[in-house]
C-alpha positions in Angstrom: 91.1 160.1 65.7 89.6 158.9 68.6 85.7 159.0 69.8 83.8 157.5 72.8 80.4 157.5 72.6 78.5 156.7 75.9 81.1 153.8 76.9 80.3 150.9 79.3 82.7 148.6 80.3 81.8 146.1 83.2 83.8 143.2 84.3 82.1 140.6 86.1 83.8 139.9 89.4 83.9 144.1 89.7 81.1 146.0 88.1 81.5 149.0 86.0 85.0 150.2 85.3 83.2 153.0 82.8 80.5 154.4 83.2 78.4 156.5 79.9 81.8 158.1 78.9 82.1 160.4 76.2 84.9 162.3 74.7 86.8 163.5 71.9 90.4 163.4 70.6 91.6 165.2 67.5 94.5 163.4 65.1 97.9 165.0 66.2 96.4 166.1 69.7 98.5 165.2 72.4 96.3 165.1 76.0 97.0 163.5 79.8 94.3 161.1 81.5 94.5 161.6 85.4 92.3 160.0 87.9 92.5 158.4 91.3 93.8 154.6 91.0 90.7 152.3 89.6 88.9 155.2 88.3 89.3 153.7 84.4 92.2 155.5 83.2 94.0 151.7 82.4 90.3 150.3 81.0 89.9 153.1 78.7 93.4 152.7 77.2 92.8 148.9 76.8 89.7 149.5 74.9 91.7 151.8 72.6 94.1 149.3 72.0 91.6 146.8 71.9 93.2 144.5 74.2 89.3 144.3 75.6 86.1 145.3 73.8 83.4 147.9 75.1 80.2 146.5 76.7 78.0 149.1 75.8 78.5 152.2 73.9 81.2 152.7 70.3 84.6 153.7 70.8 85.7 154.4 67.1 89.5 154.9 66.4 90.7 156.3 62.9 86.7 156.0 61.7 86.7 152.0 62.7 84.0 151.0 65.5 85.9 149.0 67.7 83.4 146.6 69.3 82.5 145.6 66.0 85.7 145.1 64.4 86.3 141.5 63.3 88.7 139.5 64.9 91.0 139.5 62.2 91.1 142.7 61.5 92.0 143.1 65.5 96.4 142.6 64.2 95.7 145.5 61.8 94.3 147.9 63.9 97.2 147.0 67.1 99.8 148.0 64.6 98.7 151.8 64.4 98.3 151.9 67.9 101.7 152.1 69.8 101.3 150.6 74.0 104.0 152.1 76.6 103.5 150.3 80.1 104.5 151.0 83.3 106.1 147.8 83.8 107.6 148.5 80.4 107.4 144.4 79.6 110.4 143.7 77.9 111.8 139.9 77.4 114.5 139.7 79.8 116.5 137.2 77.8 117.1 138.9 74.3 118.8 142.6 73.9 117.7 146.2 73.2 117.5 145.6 69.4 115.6 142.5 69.7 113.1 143.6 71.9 112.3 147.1 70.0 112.3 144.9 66.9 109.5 142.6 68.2 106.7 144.4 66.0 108.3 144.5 63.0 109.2 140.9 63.5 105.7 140.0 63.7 104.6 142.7 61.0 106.8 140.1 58.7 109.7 143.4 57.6 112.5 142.5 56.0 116.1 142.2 58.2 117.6 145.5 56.2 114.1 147.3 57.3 113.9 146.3 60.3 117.5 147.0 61.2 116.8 150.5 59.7 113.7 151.4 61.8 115.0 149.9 64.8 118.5 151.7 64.9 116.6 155.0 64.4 113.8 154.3 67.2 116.5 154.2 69.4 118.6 157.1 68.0 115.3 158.9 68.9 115.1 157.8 72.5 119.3 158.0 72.7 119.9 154.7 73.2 121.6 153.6 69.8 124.8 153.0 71.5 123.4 150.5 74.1 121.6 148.1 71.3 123.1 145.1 72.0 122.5 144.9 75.8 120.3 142.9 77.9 117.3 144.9 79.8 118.7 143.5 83.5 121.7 145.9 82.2 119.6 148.8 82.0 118.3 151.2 84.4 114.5 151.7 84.9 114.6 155.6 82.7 117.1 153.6 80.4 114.2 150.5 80.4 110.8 152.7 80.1 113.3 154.4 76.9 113.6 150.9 74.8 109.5 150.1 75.6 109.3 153.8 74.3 111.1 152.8 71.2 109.5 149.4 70.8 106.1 151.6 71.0 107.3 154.0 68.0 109.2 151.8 66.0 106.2 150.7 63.7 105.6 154.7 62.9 102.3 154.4 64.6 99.8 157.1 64.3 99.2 157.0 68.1 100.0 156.4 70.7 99.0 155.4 74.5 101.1 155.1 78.1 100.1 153.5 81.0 102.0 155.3 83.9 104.7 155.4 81.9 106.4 157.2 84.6 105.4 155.5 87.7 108.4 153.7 88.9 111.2 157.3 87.6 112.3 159.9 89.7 111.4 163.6 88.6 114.3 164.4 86.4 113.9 161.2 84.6 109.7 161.2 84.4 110.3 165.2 82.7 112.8 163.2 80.2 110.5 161.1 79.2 107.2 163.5 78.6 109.8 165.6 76.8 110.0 162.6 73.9 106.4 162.3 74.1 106.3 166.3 73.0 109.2 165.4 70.3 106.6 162.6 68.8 103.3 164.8 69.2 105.3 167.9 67.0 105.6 165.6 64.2 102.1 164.8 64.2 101.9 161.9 66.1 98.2 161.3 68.8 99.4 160.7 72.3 96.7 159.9 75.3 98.9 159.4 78.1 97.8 157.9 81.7 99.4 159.3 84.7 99.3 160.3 88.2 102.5 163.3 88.0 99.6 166.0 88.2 102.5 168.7 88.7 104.1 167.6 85.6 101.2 167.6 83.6 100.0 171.2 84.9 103.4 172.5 84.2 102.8 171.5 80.6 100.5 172.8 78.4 98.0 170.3 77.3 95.0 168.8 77.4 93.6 166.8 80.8 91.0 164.5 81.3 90.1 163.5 84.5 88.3 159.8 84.9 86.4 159.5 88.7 84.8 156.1 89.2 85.0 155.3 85.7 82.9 158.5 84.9 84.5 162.1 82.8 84.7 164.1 85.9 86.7 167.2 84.0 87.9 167.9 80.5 90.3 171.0 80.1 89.2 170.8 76.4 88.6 174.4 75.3 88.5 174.0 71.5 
């Protein structure tokens, strides 16, 4: 599903973000990245989604070499790969439906579909009832829920968070990994950034641990 082969990324005004990573992910594997703030963790999820392109190195996703995928292809390949953000970047001014239903708008569904997929998207993430709200309504778990639907609602087979947790307490932040293990039992790839190291050793998954942009541990045993 997902390969990195000796990655370098280096922005001008700040030098290397990554630095000759390498690593492995498995379709259906579901694994945390950890790592002090600016070790990568963000780069290597934007290279992924291909919101920025490798310097040096491959990173291949579903057998396609990113940083040498044409620019037109680039809509393709963002609508297998589902973004959660910290800041979960919703439009303020339209509701719950309409902001989950963003990628299928722009994937060109049909209403009927679209009303479909979106309805059960947020059956999954139990917000159906609040569909026609506006986000400033919400709270922040009931927020980072409708960017988790927004992520899921194009079926995508993976899917990457960006301290998806960051801003919830510990109640809410356990909520939310437990949807992320609902979506990773039926199948779905889930790379997931985060500082909550107690969370993640409470759970039983993979880690990999980014320091100064470099793979500095991989529980990886298989």
């Amino acid at each position: 599903m997902i390969s990195f082969e000796h990655v370098f990324k280096r922005y001008p005004e700040r030098g290397e973000a990554l630095s000759d990573l390498s690593f492995e992910m498995e379709s259906g594997e579901m694994a945390f990245l950890t790592g002090h703030s600016g070790a990568g963790k963000s780069t290597l999820l934007r290279l992924i989604g291909l919101l920025e392109r490798p310097t040096r190195g491959q990173v291949i996703v579903n057998g396609r070499n990113l940083g040498a995928l044409p620019r037109r292809k680039i809509p393709y390949h963002r609508r297998e790969v589902g973004m959660i953000f910290q800041d979960h970047r919703l439009l303020p001014d339209r509701s719950v439906f309409d902001n989950v239903a963003l990628p299928l708008v722009v994937a060109g569904l049909g209403h009927k579909e679209i009303g479909r997929r979106v309805r059960a998207a947020l059956d999954q993430v139990g917000l159906l009832s609040r569909e026609r709200a506006t986000p400033v309504a919400l709270s922040g778990g009931e927020q980072q829920r409708v960017g988790i639907a927004r992520a899921v609602v194009g079926r995508p087979p993976l899917v990457l968070a960006d301290e998806p947790t960051g801003n919830l307490d510990p109640d809410l932040s356990r909520e939310i990994f437990g949807l992320f293990e609902r979506f990773h039992q039926v199948g779905v790839t889930l790379l997931i950034a985060t500082h909550d190291l107690g969370l993640v050793m409470s759970m039983p998954y993979r880690t990999i641990t980014l320091a100064d942009g470099r793979l500095a541990n991989d529980s990886r045993t298989w």
